[in-house]
C-alpha angles and dihedrals in degrees: 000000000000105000127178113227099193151358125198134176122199090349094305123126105245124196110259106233135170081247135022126191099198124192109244097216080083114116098205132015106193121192122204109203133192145138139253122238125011120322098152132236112353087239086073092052132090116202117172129168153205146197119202100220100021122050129034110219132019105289115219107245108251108252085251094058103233125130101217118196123180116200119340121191117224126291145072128312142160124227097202106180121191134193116207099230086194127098097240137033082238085058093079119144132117096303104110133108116235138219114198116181123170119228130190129181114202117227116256112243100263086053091061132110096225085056091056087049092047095044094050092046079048092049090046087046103049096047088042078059094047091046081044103049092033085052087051082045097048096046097052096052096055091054078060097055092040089052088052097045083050078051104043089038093056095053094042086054098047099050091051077053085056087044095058098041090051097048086042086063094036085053092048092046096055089043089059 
């Protein structure tokens, strides 16, 4: 049987489960394989492993026998971990016994889909604000200029008042 010893992450010591939900914001993930019973020296035995999501082909096992992940972004994988029963690399047919664990890396908050919600009601609130409080400006504004044309317009219109009177007595004096 394939058992993990240990599993660290970022040099803690971190529960082994069937499944882990770890949080993605972490720097290293660090495995810690080996087997139960007697298989003989480490240097007879042929680890490889896989993660669903995230590699491509099987990975050889470091001689130390640590998995050692740097930073995973959020989402589900599967650490599956197998050990070659066989004698020889070349030996490779369906004889192995496999190790599966789940793993899943929660998203970090802005990676959410209730902080793109709340940054897109932040972002409509904030230029309905902007509409609202340019709208409160502008209109203010315009009383102001409405107040200054009243203004303009009365003494316009009382110096053409001046101006009349004043034609009207010009126009009496040279009658007389």
């Amino acid at each position: 049987e394939i058992l993990i010893n240990e599993i660290n992450i970022d040099g803690s010591h971190y529960p082994i489960k069937d499944e882990s939900k770890l949080a993605s914001d972490l720097k290293q993930l660090d495995f810690l394989i080996g087997t139960s019973g007697y298989w003989g020296t480490r240097d007879n035995l042929l680890f490889q492993y896989y993660i669903k999501g995230f590699h491509n082909s099987w990975q050889q096992l470091p001689e130390d026998g640590i998995i050692k992940l740097p930073r995973i972004g959020a989402g589900k994988y599967n650490l599956q971990i197998r050990l070659h029963k066989g004698l020889s690399i070349n030996d490779m047919d369906d004889r192995y016994i496999l190790k599966s664990i789940p793993l899943e890396f929660q998203p970090k908050f802005r990676e959410t889909s209730f902080f793109i919600i709340l940054l897109i009601l932040a972002i409509a609130l904030a230029s309905y604000l902007a509409y609202f409080l340019r709208t409160v400006y502008l209109r203010e504004q315009n009383k102001k200029l409405e107040d200054q044309l009243r203004q303009k317009t009365a003494d316009l219109n009382q110096n053409i008042a001046v101006k009349n009177l004043l034609i009207t007595i010009l126009n009496h004096d040279f009658a007389s």
